[in-house]
N, C-alpha and C positions, 0 to 999 in steps of 0.2 A: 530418564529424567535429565532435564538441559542440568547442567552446573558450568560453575564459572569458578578460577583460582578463589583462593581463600587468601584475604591480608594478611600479611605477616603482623600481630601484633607488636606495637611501640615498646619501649623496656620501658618500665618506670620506674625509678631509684627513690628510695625509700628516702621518706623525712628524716630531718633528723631527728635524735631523742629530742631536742631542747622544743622542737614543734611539736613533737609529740603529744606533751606533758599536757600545756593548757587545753587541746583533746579531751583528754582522760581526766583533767581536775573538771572541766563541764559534762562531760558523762556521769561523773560522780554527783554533779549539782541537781542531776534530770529530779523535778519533783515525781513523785510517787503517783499511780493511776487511785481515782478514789475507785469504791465500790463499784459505782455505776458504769464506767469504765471498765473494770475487772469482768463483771457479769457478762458486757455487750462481747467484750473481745473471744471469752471464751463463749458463748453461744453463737461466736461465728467461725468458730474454729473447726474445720474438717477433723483435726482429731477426736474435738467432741462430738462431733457428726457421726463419725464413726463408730464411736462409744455410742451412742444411741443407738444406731441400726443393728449392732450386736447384741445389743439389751434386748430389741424387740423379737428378734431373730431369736434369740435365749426364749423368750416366752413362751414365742410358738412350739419354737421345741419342745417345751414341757407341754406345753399344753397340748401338744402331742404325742409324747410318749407316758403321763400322766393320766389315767383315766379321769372325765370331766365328768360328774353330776348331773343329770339330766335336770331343767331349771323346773323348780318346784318341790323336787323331788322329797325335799324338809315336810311337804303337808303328807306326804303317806308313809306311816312310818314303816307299813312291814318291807315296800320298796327300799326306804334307806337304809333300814339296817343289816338287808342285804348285800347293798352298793357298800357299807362302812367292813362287812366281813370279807367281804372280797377284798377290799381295799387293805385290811387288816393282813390276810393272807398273802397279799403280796410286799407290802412295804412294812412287817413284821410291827416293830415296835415304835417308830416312825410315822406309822398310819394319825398317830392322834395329831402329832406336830404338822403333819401335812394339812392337816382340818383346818386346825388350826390357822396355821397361815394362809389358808385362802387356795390352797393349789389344786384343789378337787374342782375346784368354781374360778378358775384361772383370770378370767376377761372379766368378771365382775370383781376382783380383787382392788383391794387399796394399793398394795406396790404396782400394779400396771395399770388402773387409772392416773397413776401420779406422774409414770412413764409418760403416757400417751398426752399427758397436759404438758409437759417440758418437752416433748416433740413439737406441741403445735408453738408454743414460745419461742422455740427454736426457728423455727422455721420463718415465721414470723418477725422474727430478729434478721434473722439472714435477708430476707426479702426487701425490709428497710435499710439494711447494707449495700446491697447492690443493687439499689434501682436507680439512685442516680448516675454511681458509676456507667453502668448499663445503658441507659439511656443515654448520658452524653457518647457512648462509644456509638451510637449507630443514631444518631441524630446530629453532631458534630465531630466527628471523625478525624483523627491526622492523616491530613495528604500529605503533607510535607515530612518524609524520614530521612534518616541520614544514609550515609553510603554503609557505613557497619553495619547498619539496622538490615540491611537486605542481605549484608554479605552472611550475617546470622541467620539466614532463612534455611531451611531445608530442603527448600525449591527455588529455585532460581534460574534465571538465563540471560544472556547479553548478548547483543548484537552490536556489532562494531564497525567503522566506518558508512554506514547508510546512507547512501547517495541523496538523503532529501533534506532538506530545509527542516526548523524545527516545528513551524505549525504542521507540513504534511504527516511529519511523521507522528505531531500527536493526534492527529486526525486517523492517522491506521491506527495507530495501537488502541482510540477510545474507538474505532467501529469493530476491532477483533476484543473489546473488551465485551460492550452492548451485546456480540454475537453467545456470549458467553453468558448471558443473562445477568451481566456484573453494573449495580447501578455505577458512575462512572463520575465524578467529581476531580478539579483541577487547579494547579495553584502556580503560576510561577516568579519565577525570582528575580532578582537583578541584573543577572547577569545572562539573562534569556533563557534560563534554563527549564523545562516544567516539568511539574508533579504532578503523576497522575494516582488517584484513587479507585479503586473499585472493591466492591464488597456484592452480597448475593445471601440470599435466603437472612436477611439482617432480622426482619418479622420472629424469627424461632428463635431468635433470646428474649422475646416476650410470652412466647407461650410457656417458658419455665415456669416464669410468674404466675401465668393464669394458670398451669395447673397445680402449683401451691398454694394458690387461692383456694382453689376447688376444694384440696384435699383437707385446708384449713376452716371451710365453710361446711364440707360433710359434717368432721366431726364435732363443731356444735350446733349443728341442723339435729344430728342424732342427737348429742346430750340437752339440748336445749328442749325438743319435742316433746322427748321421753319426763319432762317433767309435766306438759303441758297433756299428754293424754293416760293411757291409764295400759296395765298386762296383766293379766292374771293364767300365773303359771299354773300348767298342771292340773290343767280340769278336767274331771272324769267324766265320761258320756257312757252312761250304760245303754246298748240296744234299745231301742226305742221308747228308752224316756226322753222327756224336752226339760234342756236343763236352759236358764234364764241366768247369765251372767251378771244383771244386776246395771248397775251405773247409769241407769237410768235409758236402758234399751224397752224398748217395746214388743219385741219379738225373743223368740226362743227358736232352739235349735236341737234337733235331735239326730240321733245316729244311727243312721237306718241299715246298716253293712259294714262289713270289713274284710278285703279279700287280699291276698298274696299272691303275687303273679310268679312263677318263676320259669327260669331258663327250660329248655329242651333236656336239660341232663335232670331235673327234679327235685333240684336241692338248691340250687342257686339262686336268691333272692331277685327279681328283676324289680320287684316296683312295687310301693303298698298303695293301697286306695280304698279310702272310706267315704261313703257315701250319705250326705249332711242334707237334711231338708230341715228347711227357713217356716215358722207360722208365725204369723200375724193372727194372735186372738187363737180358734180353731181352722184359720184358712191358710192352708199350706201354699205360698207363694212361691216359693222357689227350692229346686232342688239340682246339689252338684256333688260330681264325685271328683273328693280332692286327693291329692298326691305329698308327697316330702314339700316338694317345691312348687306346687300349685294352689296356695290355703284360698279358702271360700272367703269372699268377702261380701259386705252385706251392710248397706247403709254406716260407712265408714269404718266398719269394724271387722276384724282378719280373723282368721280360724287356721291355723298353722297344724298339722300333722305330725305330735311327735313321737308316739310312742303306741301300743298296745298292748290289751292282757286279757287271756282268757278268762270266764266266769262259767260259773254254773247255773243252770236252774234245778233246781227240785222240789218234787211234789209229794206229797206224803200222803196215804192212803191207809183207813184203819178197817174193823171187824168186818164193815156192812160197807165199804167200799167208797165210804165217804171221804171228802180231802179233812186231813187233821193240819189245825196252826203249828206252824214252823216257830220256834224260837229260836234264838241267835243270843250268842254267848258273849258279853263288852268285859267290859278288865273289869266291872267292880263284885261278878261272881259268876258263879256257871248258869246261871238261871236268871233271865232279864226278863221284863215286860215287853219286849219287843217281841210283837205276834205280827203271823201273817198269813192271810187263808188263802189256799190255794197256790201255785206256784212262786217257791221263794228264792230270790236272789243269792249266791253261794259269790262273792265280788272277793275273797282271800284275804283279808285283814291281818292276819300274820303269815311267819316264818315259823315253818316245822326244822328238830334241829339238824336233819340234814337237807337245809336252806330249798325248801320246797311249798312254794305257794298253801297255805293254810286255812284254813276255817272249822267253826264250831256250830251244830245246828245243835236242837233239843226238841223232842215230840212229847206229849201227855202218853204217855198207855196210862191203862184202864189201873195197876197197882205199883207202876215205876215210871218213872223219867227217863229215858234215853236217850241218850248224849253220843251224837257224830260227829267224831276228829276227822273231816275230808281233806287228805292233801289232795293235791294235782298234777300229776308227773306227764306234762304236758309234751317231753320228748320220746314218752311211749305210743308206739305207732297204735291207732288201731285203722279199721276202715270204716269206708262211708258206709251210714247205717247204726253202727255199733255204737255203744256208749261210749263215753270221755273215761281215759286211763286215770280215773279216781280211786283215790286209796283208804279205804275206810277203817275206823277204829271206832268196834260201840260199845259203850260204857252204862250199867245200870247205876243209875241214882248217883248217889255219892261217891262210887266206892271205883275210883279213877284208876286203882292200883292193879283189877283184874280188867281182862276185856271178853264181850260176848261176844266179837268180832272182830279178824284183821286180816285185811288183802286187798285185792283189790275187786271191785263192784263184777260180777259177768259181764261179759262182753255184749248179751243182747237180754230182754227184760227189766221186771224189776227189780230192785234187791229188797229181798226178806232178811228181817232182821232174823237170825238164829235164837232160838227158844219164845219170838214172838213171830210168828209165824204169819200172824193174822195183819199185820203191820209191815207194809213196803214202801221202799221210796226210788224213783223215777229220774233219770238223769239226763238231761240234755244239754250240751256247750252250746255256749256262743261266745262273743268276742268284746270286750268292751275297749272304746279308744281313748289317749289321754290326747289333750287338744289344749295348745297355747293361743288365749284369745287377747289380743290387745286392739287398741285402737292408735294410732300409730300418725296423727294429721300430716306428720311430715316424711312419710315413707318416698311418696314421688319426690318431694324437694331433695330428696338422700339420695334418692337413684339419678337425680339431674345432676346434681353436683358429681356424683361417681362417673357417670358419663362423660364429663366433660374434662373430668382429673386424668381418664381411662384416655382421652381424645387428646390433651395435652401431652401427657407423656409419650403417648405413638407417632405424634410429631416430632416430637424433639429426639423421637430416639432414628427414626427417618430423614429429618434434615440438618444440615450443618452448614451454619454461619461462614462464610469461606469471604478474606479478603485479599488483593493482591495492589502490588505497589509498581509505578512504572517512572524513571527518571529520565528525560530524554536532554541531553546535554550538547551543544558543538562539539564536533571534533578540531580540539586544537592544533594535530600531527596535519591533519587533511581537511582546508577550508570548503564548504562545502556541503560535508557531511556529519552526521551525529551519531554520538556511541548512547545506546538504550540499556538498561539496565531492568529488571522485571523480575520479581520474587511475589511468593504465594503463601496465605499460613489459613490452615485451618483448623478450627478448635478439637472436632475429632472425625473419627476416619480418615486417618492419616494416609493407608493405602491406597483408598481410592480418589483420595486429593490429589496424589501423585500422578495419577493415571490422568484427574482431571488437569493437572497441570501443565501437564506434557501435551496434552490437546490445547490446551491455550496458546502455550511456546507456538506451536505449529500455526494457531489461527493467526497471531502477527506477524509471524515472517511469514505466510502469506499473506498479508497487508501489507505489509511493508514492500512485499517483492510486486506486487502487484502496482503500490503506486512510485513504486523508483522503473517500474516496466521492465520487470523482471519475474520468474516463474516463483520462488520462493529466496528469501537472504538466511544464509546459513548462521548457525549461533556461536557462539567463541567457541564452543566447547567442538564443537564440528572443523571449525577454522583449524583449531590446536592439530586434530586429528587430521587433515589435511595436510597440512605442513610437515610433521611426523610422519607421516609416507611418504611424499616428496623428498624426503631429507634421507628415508630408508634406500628408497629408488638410487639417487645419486650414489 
C-alpha cells in the first residue's frame, strides 16, 4: 500500500470561558424536535435498525424452536387436541398462555404483523432519507477536497517533483484513472492547480434502493392480494371422493394416491406425492402428481400438499353373508342415524387416551347393537397383504363397562366378532390427504418482486461504490515540475480496495513515467526508502 507522512496536527488553544458562555446560553435556547421530528430521526436510526432485525431474528427463533400449528388445524378437532396435549406436555402449565398469545400460529400473530408493518415504515423512512443525499453524491460529486481530506484516507500516494507540465500530468493521471474503469471529472483553481475526480461502480447505491423497494412492494403485493383472493385451510380429500371447494369453481378435485418415497436405508423420508385428478362435470381433464413444493394448479387456483392420515375401510357382513349398515357414533350419543351400506369410511374423528387415532362404528345384530372402539396404531409394522394394525374394543348394547372384545384384528381375514360368530368385519387401509387450496392472483407478482429484492441484494453485496481523489499542483522547490497527491476510499471491502489501490498507484506512475519518458516515477513513499539506503550505505 503507497502511503505518504501524515500532518502533524495544528494545536488549538481553547476559548476562553467568557466565549464560551454565549455557546452554551444558545444551546440551551435550541427549540425542542416536535413529534414528527422525534419519529423520522429515530426510524432512521441504525440503532433502531438494529433493534428491529433482532426482533425479527427473535421470531424466527421462536418460531423455530416453538412447535407451529399446522394452518387450519382449529377445523379438526381430534387433530388439535392432540397438537394442544403435546404442546401441554412439553410447555407444562404455560401451554395455555402460549395459545394464547399467538405463539403456536407465530407468522399469523398480531405482535409480528405489527413487527413486520414498522419494518416496512422503517425502511420506507430510511429510503426517503437518503435518496437525495444519495443522489447528489454520485450525480454532483466534490472534486475539489482539501489537503487533510486525503491525508485522512487509508490509502494514499504522492509523487514528487514530476518532470511535466500540469496539463500532461492531468492527462496521465485521467488515462490511468479511465484504465481503471473510474468515471473521471475535473476542476481547477486559481492558482493552476487541478482536482481531479474519479469514482466507479457509482450505479450500486441505487440498487440498495431498488431492492428496498422490492422488498417493500412484496410485502403488500402479499398482504394486499390475500385480501383480494380467498384460502381455505385444511381440506380433507378422502381417496377417491371429488371434493368441490366451492367459491364459485366449476371443477372438483379428487385424490387418487398417496405414496412415500424413501431413502435406500427404509426409513428415511425422501419425498411425499399425492396424486390429484381435475373433472370438469364427469370428464376428467387433467391429472398431476403433486409434491411439498410442487402444488397442482388449475384455472387460477393452487392445491398445496400439507399433511396426511391414514383411514380405514370396513365392511360388515351378517348370517347369510350379506353386507350389514355401518353406523358411526357423533357426540350427541352412541347410536346416530348415520347409515351406510356396504363399505364404510373409518376417517378417526377422535383421540383414544393414549393419543391414538380413534373411532366408533355400530352394526344391528339380530338381539343387540354392537359397538367398535377402532384405534389405529399406525407405527405397528405389519406386511404387504396383511390387514392395518387396528385395535379393537366390542361392546354389547349399552353396557360400555364390559367388552366382548380387545386386541388387535388378525393379521390376515376377517374378524369375527366373539359370541357373534355369524357376524364379521373386513379391513382395508388407505390414505387420506389434507390440502391447502387458495387462490392467490398475486403469487407471480410476489415471486417478481422477490426476485428482484434476491437480485438487488447480490449486487450490492458483489459491488462497491469506490472513489479516489487526485491534486496535481507546481512544484514550487523545482520550476518545471509538479508534486501529485492521490488517495482512495471505499464504502466496503476494504481489503481488496487496498489491493485495488495499489494497482492504481502503479497505473499512474506508469503514466506519468511514460509521458515524462521514463519507465515508471517512484512514489514518496519509495523516494523515502531510497534515500534511507543511500544514507545507510554512506
Amino acid at each position: 500500500m503507497a502511503q505518504s507522512a501524515q500532518p502533524v496536527p495544528r494545536r488549538i488553544k481553547p476559548a476562553p470561558a467568557q466565549a464560551r458562555e454565549p455557546v452554551a446560553a444558545a444551546t440551551q435556547q435550541r427549540p425542542r424536535r416536535d413529534i414528527v421530528e422525534t419519529v423520522w430521526t429515530l426510524f432512521c436510526s441504525i440503532r433502531f435498525a438494529v433493534v428491529l432485525n433482532v426482533a425479527l431474528a427473535l421470531y424466527a427463533m421462536l418460531g423455530t424452536v416453538i412447535t407451529q400449528m399446522q394452518p387450519g388445524i382449529q377445523r379438526f378437532p381430534s387433530e388439535f387436541d392432540a397438537f394442544m396435549k403435546g404442546a401441554e406436555a412439553r410447555y407444562g402449565a404455560f401451554s395455555g398462555l402460549l395459545y394464547w398469545a399467538g405463539f403456536y400460529d407465530l407468522y399469523n400473530s398480531l405482535p409480528f404483523r405489527m413487527l413486520v408493518v414498522i419494518v416496512v415504515f422503517s425502511i420506507i423512512i430510511c429510503t426517503m432519507n437518503r435518496w437525495q443525499p444519495t443522489l447528489r453524491l454520485i450525480t454532483r460529486p466534490t472534486v475539489r477536497v482539501s489537503d487533510p481530506f486525503i491525508n485522512d484516507l487509508t490509502e494514499k500516494a504522492q509523487f514528487r517533483g514530476v518532470p511535466l507540465s500540469v496539463d500532461e500530468a492531468e492527462r496521465a493521471v485521467r488515462q490511468a484513472l479511465r484504465r481503471g474503469r473510474y468515471r473521471v471529472l475535473s476542476e481547477r483553481t486559481s492558482d493552476t492547480s487541478v482536482h481531479l475526480f474519479g469514482d466507479r461502480d457509482r450505479w450500486s447505491k441505487m440498487v440498495t434502493f431498488v431492492s428496498h423497494a422490492a422488498l417493500v412492494l412484496l410485502i403488500l403485493t402479499a398482504a394486499g392480494f390475500t385480501q383480494i383472493g380467498w384460502r381455505e385451510q385444511s381440506v380433507y380429500f378422502v381417496p377417491g371422493d371429488r371434493v368441490d371447494v366451492g367459491h364459485g369453481t366449476d371443477f372438483m378435485v379428487a385424490n387418487q394416491g398417496f405414496e412415500i418415497e424413501y431413502y435406500s436405508d427404509g426409513t428415511t423420508v425422501k419425498e411425499y406425492r399425492n396424486t390429484l385428478a381435475v373433472y370438469e362435470g364427469d370428464t376428467q381433464v387433467l391429472t398431476k402428481t403433486i409434491t411439498v413444493n410442487d402444488p397442482l394448479r388449475y384455472d387460477g387456483v393452487n392445491y398445496f400438499l400439507v399433511s396426511y392420515q391414514p383411514v380405514l375401510y370396513v365392511r360388515a357382513t351378517g348370517p347369510r353373508g350379506d353386507e350389514l349398515p355401518l353406523k358411526t357414533m357423533g357426540a350427541s350419543g352412541p347410536i346416530t342415524a348415520t347409515t351406510q351400506n356396504g363399505e364404510a369410511l373409518v376417517d378417526f374423528q377422535y383421540v383414544s387416551e393414549d393419543n391414538m387415532p380413534m373411532d366408533l362404528l355400530q352394526v344391528q345384530a339380530e338381539d343387540a347393537v354392537l359397538t367398535f372402539e377402532v384405534r389405529y396404531y399406525q407405527d405397528v409394522a405389519r406386511l404387504p397383504g396383511e390387514n392395518p394394525p387396528a385395535y379393537v374394543r366390542v361392546f354389547k348394547d349399552m353396557e360400555f363397562g364390559s367388552t366382548l372384545f380387545e386386541g388387535f384384528i388378525p393379521r390376515t381375514g376377517p374378524f369375527v366378532v366373539p359370541a357373534y360368530e355369524d357376524y364379521a368385519l373386513a379391513f382395508r387401509t388407505d390414505t387420506a390427504t389434507i390440502l391447502e387450496v387458495a387462490m392467490d392472483p398475486g403469487l407471480g407478482l410476489v415471486g417478481f418482486w422477490f426476485t428482484i429484492m434476491t437480485l438487488g441484494f447480490t449486487i450490492s453485496l458483489y459491488t462497491t461504490f469506490t472513489r479516489a481523489w487526485a491534486r496535481i499542483v507546481p512544484n514550487p522547490d523545482a520550476p518545471g515540475t509538479v508534486n501529485i497527491v492521490l488517495g482512495g476510499l471505499a464504502e466496503k471491502n476494504k481489503v481488496a480496495f487496498e489491493r485495488d489501490f495499489e494497482k492504481l498507484a502503479s497505473r499512474v506512475s506508469d503514466a506519468l513515467g511514460a509521458a515524462a519518458g521514463k519507465a515508471r516515477l517512484p512514489s514518496s513513499q519509495a523516494m523515502e526508502d531510497d534515500e534511507a539506503g543511500a544514507q545507510a550505505a554512506e
